[in-house]
C-alpha positions in Angstrom: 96.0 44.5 87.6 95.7 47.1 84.9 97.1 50.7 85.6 93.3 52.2 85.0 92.3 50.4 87.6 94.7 51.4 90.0 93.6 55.0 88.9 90.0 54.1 89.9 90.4 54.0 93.4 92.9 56.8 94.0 90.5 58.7 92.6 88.0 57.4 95.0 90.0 57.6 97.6 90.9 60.8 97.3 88.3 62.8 96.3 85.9 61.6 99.1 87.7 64.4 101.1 85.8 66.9 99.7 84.8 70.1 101.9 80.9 69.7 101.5 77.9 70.2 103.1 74.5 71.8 104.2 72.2 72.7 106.6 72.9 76.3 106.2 72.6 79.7 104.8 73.2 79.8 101.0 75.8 82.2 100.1 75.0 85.0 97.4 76.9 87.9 98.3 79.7 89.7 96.2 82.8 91.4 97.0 83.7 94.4 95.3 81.3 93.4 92.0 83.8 92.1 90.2 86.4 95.0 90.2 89.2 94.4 92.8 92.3 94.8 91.4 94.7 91.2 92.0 96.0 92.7 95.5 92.8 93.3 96.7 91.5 90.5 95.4 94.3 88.6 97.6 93.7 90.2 100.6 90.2 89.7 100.9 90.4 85.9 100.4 93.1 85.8 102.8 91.0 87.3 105.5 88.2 84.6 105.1 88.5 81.4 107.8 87.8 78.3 106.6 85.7 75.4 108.6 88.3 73.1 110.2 86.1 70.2 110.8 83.1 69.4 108.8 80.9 66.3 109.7 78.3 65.4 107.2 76.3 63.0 104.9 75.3 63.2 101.9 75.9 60.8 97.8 78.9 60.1 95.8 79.0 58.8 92.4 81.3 57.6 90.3 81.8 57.2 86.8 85.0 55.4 85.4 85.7 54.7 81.4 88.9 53.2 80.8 88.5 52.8 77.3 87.6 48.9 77.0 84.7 49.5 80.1 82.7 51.4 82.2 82.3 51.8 85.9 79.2 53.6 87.1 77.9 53.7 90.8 75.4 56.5 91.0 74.1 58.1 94.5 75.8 55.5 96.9 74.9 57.3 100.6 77.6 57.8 103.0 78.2 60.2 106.2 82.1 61.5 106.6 84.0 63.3 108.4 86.8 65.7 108.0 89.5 67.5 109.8 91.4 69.8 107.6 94.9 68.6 107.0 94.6 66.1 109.7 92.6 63.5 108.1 88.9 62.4 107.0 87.0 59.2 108.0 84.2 58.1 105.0 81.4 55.7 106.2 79.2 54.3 103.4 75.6 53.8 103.7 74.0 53.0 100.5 71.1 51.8 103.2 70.1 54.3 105.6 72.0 53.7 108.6 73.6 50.5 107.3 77.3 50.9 107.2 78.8 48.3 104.9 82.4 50.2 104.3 84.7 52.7 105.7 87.2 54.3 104.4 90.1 56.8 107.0 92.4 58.8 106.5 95.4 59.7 108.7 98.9 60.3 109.4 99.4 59.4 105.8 97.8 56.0 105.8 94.6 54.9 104.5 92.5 51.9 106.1 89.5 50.7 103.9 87.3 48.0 105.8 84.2 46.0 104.4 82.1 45.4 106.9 79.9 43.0 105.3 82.6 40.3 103.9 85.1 41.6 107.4 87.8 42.4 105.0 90.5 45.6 105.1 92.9 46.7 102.9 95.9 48.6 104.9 97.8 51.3 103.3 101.1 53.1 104.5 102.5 56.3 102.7 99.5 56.7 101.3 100.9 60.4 99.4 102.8 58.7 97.7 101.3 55.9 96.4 98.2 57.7 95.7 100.1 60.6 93.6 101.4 57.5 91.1 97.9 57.0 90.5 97.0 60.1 89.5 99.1 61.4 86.8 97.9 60.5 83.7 95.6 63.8 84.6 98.6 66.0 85.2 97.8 66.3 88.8 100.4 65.5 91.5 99.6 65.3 95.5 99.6 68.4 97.0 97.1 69.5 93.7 94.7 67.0 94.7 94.8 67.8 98.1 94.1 71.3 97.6 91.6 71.0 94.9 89.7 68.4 97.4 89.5 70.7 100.2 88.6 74.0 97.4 91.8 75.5 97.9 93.6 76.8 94.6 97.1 75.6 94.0 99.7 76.1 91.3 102.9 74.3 90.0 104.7 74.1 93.3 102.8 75.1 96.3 98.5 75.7 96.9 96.3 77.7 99.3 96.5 81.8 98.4 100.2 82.1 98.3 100.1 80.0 94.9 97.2 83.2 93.5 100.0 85.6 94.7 102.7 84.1 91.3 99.8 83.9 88.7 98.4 85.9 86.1 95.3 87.9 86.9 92.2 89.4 84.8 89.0 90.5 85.6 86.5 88.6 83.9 82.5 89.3 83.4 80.8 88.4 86.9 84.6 87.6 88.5 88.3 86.6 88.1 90.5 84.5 86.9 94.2 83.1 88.1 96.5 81.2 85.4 99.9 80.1 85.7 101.6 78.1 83.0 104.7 76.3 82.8 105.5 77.8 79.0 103.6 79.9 76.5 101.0 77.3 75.2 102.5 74.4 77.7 101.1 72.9 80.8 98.3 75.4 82.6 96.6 75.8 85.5 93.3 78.2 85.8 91.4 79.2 88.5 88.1 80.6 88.3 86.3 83.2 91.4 83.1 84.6 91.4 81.8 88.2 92.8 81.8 86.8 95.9 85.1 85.4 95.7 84.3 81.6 95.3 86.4 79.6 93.9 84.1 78.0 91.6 86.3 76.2 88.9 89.8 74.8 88.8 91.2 73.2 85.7 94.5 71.5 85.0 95.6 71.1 81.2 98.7 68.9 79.6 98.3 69.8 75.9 98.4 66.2 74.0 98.2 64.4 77.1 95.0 65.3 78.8 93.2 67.6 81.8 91.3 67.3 85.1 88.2 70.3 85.8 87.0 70.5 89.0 83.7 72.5 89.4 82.0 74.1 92.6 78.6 75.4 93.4 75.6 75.8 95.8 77.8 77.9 98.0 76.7 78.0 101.7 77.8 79.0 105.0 77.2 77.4 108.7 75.5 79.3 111.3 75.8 83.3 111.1 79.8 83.4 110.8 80.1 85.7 108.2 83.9 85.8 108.4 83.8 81.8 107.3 84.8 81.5 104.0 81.7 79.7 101.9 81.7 76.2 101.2 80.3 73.6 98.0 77.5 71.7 98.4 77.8 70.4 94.8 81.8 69.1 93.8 82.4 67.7 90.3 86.2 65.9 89.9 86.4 65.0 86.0 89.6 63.9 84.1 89.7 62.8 81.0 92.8 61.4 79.2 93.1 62.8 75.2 96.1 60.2 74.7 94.3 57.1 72.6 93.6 55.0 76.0 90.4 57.3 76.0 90.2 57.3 79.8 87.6 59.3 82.0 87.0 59.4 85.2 83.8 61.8 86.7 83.0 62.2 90.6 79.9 63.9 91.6 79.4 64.6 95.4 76.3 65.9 96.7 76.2 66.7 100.1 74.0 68.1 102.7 73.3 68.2 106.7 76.9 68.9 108.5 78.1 70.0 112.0 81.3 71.7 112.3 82.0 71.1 116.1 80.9 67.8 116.8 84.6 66.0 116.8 85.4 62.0 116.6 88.3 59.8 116.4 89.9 58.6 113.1 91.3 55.0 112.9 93.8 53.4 111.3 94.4 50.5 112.8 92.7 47.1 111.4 90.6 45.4 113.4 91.6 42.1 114.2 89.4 39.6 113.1 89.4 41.0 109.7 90.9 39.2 106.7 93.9 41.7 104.7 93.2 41.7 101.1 94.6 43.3 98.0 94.1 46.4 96.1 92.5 44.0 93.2 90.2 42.7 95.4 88.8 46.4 96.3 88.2 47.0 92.6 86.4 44.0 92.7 84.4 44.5 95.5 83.5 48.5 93.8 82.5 46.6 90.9 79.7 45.1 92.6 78.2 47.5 94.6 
């Protein structure tokens, strides 16, 4: 199985953790007006909550070139839901109320079922395995975690600590964080609104390649003003400059969530279900 391939479904996997959702009040409020200085900045972003359990529905689509092919599965329905740094449970729907896959999350395993062939395919220490998927984009695990669940990160650790050892500036309409390994080396940039939204990440290995994540359509649940805002609209795109050509582009639109209503996640196979392999996933993807 080629390595692109492989890279195709961490991807998926992955990113469908996404904070996301909907039926809410759109945020459009600033903080400051763009004029906090970096410790201000940093204190009002630490005083905002974030949801710790979103349940929602809402599209995915994928895009995958890997230089000899494309991949493209555009608007594919699913419902999901996630508990914040405890796991996320995917169900996909491309009709209506028809689940035909599932993909969980958990206690660092991952458990995707097909419900229409009854097959699975079982993963243990997921991290790991997932994070030598993802490197051609410069992004190890902890960076994908955080940039799924809109948190910013930097070279060793994520969440607002990471804002607290990078370089700050006031830009028009907002601010921006950048860390870089050397002067003209590896970078990482973060991106904030008024309102103190992180609304851009992007991750850059001069000669090698970089991964942007983008974030808009800002809302907030209920009248909780203290909640920090969350996207609607996610966009994961890496892109490869080495002579493989690769890009990968994931689009999640997402709407309709609760952020009380808990469930169980599974792990565990079900028992008349046949095990396949990581091949025969990308083959199944293929045909959807």
């Amino acid at each position: 199985m080629r390595k692109s391939e492989q890279i195709i479904l961490g991807f998926l996997l992955v990113a469908l953790a996404l904070t996301s959702c909907g039926t809410s009040t759109r945020s459009v409020s600033s903080v400051g007006d763009g004029q906090l200085s970096k410790q201000q900045f940093i204190q009002a972003y630490k005083a905002m909550k974030e949801y710790p359990l979103i349940n929602a529905r809402g599209t995915l689509s994928l895009y995958v070139d890997d230089g000899t092919k494309e991949l493209n599965l555009p608007n594919i329905g699913m419902r999901w839901y996630l508990e914040r740094d405890k796991g996320l449970e995917v169900s996909v729907r491309p009709i209506s109320f028809v689940e035909v896959g599932r993909l969980s999350v958990a206690r660092n395993e991952v458990l995707l079922i097909d419900r229409m062939n009854k097959l699975y395919y079982h993963q243990r220490d997921a991290r790991r395995s997932i994070g030598s998927l993802i490197t051609f984009a410069g992004m190890d695990p902890m960076m994908a975690v955080a940039a799924i669940q809109h948190r910013p990160f930097g070279f060793v650790e994520s969440g607002v600590s990471a804002l607290e050892r990078m370089r700050f500036s006031r830009e028009k309409g907002g601010y921006t964080f950048k860390d870089e390994l050397r002067p003209g080396g590896n970078s990482i940039s973060h991106y904030f609104d008024a309102g103190l939204n992180l609304v851009s990440t992007s991750v850059v290995l001069p000669g090698k390649g970089e991964a942007l994540i983008s974030y808009s359509d800002f809302v907030r649940v209920g009248e909780r003003k203290e909640m920090r805002p969350i996207p609607t609209a996610i966009q994961i795109e890496a892109k490869s400059s080495e002579p493989s050509g690769k890009h990968i582009m994931v689009h999640f639109a997402l709407e309709k969530v609760e952020v009380e209503k808990q469930q169980e996640i599974s792990t565990t196979p079900q028992a008349d279900y046949r095990s396949v392999t990581l091949e025969d996933i990308i083959n199944i993807l293929r045909k959807l």
